[in-house]
C-alpha positions as CSV (number, residue, x, y, z in Angstrom):
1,X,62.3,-143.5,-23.8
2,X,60.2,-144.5,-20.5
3,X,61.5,-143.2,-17.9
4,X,62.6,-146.9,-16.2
5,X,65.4,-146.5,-18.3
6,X,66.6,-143.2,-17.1
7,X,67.9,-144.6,-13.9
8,X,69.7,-142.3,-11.2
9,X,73.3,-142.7,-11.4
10,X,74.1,-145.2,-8.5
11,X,70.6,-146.9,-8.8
12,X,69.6,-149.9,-10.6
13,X,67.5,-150.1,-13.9
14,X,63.8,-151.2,-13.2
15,X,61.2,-152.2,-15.3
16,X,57.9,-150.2,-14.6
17,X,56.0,-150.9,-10.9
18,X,59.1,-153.6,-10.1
19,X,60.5,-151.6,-6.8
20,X,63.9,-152.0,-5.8
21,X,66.6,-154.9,-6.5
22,X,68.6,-154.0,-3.5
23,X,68.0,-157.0,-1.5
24,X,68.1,-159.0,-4.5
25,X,71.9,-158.0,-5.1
26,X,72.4,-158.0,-1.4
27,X,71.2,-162.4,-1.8
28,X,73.6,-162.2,-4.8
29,X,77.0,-160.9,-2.6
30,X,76.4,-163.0,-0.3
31,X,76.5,-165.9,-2.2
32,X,79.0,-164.7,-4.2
33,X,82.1,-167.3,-4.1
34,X,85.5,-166.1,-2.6
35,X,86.7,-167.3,-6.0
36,X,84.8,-164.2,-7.9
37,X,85.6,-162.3,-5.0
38,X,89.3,-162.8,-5.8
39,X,88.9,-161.6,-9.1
40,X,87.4,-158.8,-8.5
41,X,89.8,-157.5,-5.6
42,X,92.9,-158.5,-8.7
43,X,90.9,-156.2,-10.8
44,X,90.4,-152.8,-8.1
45,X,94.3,-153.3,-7.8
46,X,95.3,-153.1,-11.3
47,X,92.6,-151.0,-12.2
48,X,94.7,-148.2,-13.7
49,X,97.1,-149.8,-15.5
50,X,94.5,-151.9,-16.9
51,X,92.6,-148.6,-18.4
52,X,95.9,-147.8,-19.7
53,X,96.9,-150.7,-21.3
54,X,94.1,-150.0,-24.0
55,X,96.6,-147.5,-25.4
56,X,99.7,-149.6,-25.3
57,X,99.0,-153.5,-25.7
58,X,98.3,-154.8,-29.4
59,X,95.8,-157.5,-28.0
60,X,93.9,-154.7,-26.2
61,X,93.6,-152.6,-29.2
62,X,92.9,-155.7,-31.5
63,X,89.6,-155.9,-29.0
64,X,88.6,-152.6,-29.4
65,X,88.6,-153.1,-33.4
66,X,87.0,-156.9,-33.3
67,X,84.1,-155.4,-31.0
68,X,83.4,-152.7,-33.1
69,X,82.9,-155.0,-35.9
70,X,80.5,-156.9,-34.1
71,X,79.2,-154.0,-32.3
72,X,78.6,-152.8,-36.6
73,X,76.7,-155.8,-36.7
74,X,74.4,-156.1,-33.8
75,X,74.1,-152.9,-32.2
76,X,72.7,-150.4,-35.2
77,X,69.0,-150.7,-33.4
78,X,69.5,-150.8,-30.1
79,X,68.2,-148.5,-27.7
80,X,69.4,-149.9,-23.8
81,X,72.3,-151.9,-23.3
82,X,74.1,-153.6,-20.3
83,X,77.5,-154.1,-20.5
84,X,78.0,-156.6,-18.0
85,X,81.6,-156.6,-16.2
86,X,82.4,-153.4,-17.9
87,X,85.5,-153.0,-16.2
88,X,86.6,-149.1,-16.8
89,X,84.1,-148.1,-19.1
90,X,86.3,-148.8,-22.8
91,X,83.2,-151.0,-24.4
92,X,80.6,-149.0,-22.8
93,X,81.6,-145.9,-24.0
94,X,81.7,-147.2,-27.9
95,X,77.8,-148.4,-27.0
96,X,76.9,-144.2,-26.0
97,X,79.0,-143.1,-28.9
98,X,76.1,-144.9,-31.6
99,X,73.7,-143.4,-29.1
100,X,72.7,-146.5,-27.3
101,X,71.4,-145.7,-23.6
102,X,74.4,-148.1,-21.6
103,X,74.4,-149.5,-18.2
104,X,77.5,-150.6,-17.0
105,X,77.9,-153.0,-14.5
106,X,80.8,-154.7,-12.3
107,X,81.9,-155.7,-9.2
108,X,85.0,-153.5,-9.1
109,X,84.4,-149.9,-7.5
110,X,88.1,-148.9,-8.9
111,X,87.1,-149.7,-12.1
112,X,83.9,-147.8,-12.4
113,X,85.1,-144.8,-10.7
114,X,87.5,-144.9,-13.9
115,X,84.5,-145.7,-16.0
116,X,82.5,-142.9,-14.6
117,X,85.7,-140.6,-15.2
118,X,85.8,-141.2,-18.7
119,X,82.0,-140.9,-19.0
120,X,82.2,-137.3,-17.8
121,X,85.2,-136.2,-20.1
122,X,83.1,-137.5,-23.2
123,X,79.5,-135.4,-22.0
124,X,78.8,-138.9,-19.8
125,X,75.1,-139.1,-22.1
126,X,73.3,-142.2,-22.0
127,X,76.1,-143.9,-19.9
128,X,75.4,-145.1,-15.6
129,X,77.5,-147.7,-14.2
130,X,76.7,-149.6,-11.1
131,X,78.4,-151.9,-8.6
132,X,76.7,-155.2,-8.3
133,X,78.0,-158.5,-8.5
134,X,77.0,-161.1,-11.6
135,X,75.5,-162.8,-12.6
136,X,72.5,-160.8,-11.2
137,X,70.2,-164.0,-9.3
138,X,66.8,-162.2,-9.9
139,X,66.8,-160.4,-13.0
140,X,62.4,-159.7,-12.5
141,X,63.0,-155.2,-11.4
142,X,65.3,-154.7,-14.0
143,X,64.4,-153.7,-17.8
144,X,64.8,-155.7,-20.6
145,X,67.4,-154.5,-23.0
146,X,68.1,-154.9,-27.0
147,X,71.7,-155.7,-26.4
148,X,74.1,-157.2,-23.8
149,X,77.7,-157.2,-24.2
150,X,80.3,-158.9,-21.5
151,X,83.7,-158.8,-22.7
152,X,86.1,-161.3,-20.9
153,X,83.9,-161.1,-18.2
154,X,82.1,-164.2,-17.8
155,X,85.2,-166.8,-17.5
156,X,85.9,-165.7,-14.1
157,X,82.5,-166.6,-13.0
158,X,81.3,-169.9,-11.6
159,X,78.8,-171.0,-13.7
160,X,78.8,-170.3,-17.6
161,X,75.3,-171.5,-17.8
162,X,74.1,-169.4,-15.0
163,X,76.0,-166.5,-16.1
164,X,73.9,-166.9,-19.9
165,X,70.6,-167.4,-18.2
166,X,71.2,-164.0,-16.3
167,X,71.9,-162.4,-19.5
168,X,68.9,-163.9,-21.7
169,X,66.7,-162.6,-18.7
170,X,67.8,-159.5,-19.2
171,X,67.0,-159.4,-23.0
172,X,64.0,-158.2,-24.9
173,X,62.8,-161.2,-27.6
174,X,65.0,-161.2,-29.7
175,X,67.6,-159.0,-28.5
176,X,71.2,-160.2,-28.9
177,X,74.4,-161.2,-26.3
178,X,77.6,-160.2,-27.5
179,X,80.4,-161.7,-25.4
180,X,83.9,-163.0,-25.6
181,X,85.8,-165.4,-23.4
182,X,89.3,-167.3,-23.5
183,X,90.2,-169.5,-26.1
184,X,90.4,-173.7,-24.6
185,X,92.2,-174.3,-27.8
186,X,94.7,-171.5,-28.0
187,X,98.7,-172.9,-28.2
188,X,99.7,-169.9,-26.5
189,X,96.9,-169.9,-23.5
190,X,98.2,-173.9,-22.6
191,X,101.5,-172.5,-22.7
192,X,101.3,-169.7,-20.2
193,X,98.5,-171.5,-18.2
194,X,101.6,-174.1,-17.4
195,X,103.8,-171.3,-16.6
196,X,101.3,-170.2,-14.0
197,X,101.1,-173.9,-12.6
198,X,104.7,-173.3,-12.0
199,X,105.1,-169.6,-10.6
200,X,101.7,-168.2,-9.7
201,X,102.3,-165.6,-13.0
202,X,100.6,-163.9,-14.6
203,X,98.4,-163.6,-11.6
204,X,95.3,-162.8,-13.2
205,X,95.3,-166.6,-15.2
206,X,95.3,-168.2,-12.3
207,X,92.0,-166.3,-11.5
208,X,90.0,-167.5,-14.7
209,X,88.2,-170.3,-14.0
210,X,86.8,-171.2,-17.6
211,X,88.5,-171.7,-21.3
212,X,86.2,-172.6,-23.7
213,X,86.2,-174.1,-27.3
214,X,83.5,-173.0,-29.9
215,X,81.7,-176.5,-29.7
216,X,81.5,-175.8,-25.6
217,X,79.6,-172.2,-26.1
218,X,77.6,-173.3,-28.8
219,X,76.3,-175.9,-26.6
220,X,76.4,-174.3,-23.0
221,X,74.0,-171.4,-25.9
222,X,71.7,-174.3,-26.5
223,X,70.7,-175.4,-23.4
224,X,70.0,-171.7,-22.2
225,X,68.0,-171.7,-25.1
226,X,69.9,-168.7,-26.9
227,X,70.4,-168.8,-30.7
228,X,74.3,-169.0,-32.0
229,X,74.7,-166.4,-34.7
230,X,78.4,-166.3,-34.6
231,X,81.8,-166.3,-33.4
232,X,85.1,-165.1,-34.4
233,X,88.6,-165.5,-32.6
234,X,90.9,-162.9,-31.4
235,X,93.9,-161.4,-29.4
236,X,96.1,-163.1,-31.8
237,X,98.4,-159.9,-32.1
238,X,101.3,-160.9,-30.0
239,X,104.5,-161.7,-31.3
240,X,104.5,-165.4,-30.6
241,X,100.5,-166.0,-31.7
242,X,102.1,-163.8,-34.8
243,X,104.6,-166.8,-35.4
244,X,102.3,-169.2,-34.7
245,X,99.7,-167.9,-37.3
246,X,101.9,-168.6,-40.1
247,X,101.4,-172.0,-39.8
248,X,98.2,-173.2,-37.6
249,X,94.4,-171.7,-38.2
250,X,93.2,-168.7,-35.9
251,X,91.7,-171.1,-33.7
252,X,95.4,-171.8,-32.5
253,X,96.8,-169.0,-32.5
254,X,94.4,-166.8,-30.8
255,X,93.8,-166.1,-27.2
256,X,90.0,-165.2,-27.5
257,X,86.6,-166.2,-29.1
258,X,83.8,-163.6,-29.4
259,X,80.4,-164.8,-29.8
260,X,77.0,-163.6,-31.1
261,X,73.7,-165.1,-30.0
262,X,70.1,-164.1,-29.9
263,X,66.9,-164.7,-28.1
264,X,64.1,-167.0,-29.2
């Protein structure tokens, strides 16, 4: 593989003879909104419990399984991958493991320094996170890749447009965008989404700033002229999206939608 994807650990991907993106992602944080800013300070706080909630919470494990499906899917020829608010690592790690060259990249410095933990206790090949805020405003010094993931990522962002162009600029023709973001039509989102109206809890809802039906991200897909391939819901493992379920289709009783598109 060229050698502009063999960054440094610390430095940013380039494409050949593009320099440096440091005052590129020095534009982006300071444009950044105190909204995204938020979000990220929730996530250095909770960083720890959030890596281990992957061993205890049925939702988070239900993730891990409907992402490797996909991942099954998409990811059998890729070569470099970003995974775009990788939080501490989990998804970028399953990316190295099929022997995909992974950049991770999130605001969060807690969450990395997790990330970068778990790198080094499995061999840490083809794995280099970096701190920089999304989405990236000048993607032109950093290498095009075969596949982007962003799990739960985007939602917290301003702009779900702008967050999509980012990540089609980062793709190779026809390279593929995995991502997943929160359900609009999910009984049990409305439900707790009223609770934090109310109290302020769960604090991290009242930090999410889109909810999204399928009709929405095949359309926001469309005019950032990505191609839909698919989308599946999940994080329906709960006891009361369990109830639920018996009665009303997965697109009620599930707190996520994962989605598959492509570049032209």
């Amino acid at each position: 593989m060229a050698s502009a994807l063999r960054p440094r650990v610390g430095e940013p991907v380039l494409a050949d003879g593009a320099g440096a993106a440091r005052e590129q992602e020095a534009e982006g944080r300071a444009a950044m909104n105190s909204a995204v800013k938020d979000a990220v300070a929730f996530h250095s706080e909770i960083a720890a419990e959030f890596h281990a909630s992957y061993q205890t919470h049925a939702n988070r494990r239900e993730r891990v399984q409907v992402w490797r499906g996909f991942l099954d899917r998409y990811a059998r020829d890729a070569r470099l991958a970003y995974d775009m608010g990788c939080g501490t690592g989990i998804l970028a790690c399953e990316l190295a493991a099929r022997g995909i060259e992974t950049i991770g990249i999130d605001g969060s410095e807690a969450m990395l320094n997790i990330a970068r933990d778990t790198a080094r206790n499995l061999g840490g090949a083809k794995m280099t996170f970096l701190q920089r805020m999304l989405p990236i405003s000048d993607t032109a010094a950093y290498a095009r890749a075969d596949l982007i993931i962003s799990s739960s990522c985007i939602e917290y962002l301003e702009s779900i447009p702008a967050a999509l162009i980012c990540f089609r600029e980062l793709l190779r023709q026809r390279g593929v965008l995995i991502f997943s973001v929160s359900n609009h039509d999910s009984l049990s989102r409305k439900l707790v989404r009223f609770v934090n109206r109310l109290t302020g809890r769960p604090r991290y809802l009242g930090l999410l700033r889109h909810f999204m039906t399928a009709e929405e991200i095949r359309r926001d897909l469309q005019a950032s002229d990505l191609v839909y391939l698919e989308h599946a819901y999940f994080a329906g493992a709960d006891r009361f999206n369990r109830v639920l379920a018996r009665f009303l289709p997965p697109q009620f009783t599930s707190n996520m939608i994962i989605v598959a598109a492509r570049r032209r």
